[in-house]
C-alpha positions, 0 to 999 in steps of 0.5 A: 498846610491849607495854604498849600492845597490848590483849592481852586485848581480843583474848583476849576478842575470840576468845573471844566468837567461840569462844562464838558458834561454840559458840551456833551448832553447837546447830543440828546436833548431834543432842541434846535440846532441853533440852541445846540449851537449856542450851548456848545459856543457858551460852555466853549467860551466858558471853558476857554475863560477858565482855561486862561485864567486858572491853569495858564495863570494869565491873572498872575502876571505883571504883564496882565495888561499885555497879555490880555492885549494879546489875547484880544488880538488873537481873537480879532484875527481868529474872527476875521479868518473866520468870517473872511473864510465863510464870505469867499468859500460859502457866501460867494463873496468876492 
């Protein structure tokens, strides 16, 4: 019966609340923005990672090689956009 019980659904489960409660207290500490910034950019990286792994079940894959291949793509593209974005729109670069 142990084995049937989704321990570590539920470790993750928690954990995602942990990592939302973290996201939410940046509106009342009394810091920087750029701390604000760098808390909320690592519970979002942290949560993503736990997101992929647990609930998506990209670990359990034969094709964990490609997957992740994918993933990091994904990434790249996300950056560029992002970045090529803030160049032409914000930074006036052209």
């Amino acid at each position: 019966m142990a084995k049937l019980f989704p321990k570590e659904h539920i470790i993750g489960f928690l954990s995602s609340i942990a990592l939302t409660i973290a996201a939410l207290m940046v509106l009342y500490l009394d810091v920087s923005f750029a701390v604000k910034m760098t808390i909320l950019l690592v519970t979002a990286g942290l949560q993503a990672s736990l997101q992929l792994i647990l609930f998506m079940h990209i670990g359990e894959s034969k094709e964990k090689g490609t997957l992740y291949t994918n993933i990091i793509y994904a990434l790249f593209v996300a950056v560029v956009t992002i970045f090529g974005s803030l160049f032409v729109l914000v930074w006036d670069w052209y």
